[in-house]
N, C-alpha and C positions, 0 to 999 in steps of 0.2 A: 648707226652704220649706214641708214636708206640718206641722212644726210649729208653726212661727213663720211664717206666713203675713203678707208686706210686699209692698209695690206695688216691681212688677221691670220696669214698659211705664213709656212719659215721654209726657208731657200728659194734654187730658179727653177721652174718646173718649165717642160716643154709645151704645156696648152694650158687655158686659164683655169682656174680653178671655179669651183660653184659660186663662190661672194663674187667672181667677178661678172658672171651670168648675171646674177640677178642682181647687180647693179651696187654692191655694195662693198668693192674691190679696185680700185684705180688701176687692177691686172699687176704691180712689179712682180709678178708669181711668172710670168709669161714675158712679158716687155718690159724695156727703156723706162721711165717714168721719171722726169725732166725733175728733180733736186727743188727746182721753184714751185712747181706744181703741188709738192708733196710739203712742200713748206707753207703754202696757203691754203692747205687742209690743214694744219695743222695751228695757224695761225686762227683762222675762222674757229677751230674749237675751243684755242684757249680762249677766245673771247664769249664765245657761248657761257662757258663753265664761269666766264669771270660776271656774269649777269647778263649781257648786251642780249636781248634776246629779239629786242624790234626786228635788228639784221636780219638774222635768221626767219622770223616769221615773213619781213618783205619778200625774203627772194622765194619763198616756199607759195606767198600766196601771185606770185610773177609766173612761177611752176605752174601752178595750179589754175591760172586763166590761159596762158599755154595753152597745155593739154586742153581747155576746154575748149580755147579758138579750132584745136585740129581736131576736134568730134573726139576728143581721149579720154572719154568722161570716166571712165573705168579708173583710169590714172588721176584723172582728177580729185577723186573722191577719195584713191590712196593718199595721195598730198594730202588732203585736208586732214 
């Protein structure tokens, strides 16, 4: 979910829900959420589960020198 972040509550609710606090809700509990968007979450996982797992590690460790370029070492170390 802290990867691939998809809506895990059911219906519209007027403010976001806890997963989308803490980062692991793309909010459609609260907002619009663009059809494409949720299709390249969705897309990215099946290729996770289908093995591809380099992808996933690139953009995790692109994350993770991020946060370290902006002092987000805290965050940093959650990535890794």
């Amino acid at each position: 979910q802290k990867v691939y972040p998809l809506r895990r509550c059911n219906g519209y609710q007027k403010r976001p829900c806890l997963y989308y606090h803490m980062g692991q809700c793309l909010g459609a509990c609260f907002k619009e959420v663009p059809q494409s968007e949720y299709e390249k979450q969705i897309k990215k996982i099946k290729s996770f589960l289908n093995g591809n797992v380099s992808k996933i590690k690139k953009e995790l460790e692109q994350k993770m020198e991020t946060a370290s370029e902006n002092l987000e070492f805290e965050r940093a170390a959650e990535i890794r």
